[in-house]
C-alpha positions in Angstrom: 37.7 -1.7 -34.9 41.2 -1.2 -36.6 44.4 -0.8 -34.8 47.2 -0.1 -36.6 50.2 -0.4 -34.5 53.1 1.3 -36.2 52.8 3.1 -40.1 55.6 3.8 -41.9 55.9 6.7 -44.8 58.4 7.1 -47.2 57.9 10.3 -48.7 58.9 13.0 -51.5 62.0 15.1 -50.7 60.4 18.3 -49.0 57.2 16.7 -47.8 58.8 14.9 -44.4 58.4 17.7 -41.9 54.6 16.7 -43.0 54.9 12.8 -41.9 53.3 13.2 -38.2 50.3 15.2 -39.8 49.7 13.1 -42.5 49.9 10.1 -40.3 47.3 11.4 -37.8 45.0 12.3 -40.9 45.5 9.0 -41.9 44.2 7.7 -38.8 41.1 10.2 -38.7 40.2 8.9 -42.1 40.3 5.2 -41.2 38.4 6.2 -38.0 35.1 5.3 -39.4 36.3 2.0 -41.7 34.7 -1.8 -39.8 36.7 -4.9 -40.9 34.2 -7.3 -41.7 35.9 -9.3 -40.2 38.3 -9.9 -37.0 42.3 -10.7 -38.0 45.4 -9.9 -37.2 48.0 -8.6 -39.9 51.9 -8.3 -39.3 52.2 -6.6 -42.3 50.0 -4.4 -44.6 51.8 -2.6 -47.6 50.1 -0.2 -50.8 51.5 0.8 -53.7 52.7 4.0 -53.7 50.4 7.1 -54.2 51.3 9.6 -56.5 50.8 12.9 -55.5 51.2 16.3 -56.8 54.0 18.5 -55.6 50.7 21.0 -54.1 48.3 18.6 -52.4 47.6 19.1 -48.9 48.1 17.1 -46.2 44.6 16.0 -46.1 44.3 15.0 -49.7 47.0 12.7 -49.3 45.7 11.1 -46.5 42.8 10.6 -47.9 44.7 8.7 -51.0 46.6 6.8 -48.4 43.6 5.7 -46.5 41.7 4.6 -49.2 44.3 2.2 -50.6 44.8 0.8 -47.3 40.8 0.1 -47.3 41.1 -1.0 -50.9 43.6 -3.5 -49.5 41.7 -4.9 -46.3 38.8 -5.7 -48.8 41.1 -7.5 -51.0 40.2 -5.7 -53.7 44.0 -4.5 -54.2 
């Protein structure tokens, strides 16, 4: 199971109102991701995701969560 304590965004002018939704969708999109292994992080950090000035909240999510899998398989 992943537990991800605290997650902060920094995002585009215009897109913070969004940051509570996003985050949540983040967390439903993660929902079905199993470590393979057990560890504890203090830190976990992505590269930012470039997104176009129309994507919905969803889409983004979905880009964030996938680098932060991308990242927990070391494959970042």
């Amino acid at each position: 199971m992943l537990h991800i304590e605290r997650m902060r965004m920094t995002l585009p002018a215009g897109f913070e109102h969004r940051a509570s939704t996003i985050g949540r969708l983040v967390g439903d999109a993660m929902a079905g991701f199993e470590p393979a292994e057990q560890r504890t992080l203090e830190r976990l950090s992505i590269d930012p995701v470039r997104i176009s000035p129309n994507a919905t909240d969803q889409e983004i999510a979905r880009s964030i969560a996938e680098r932060i899998v991308s990242k927990l398989r070391g494959k970042v």
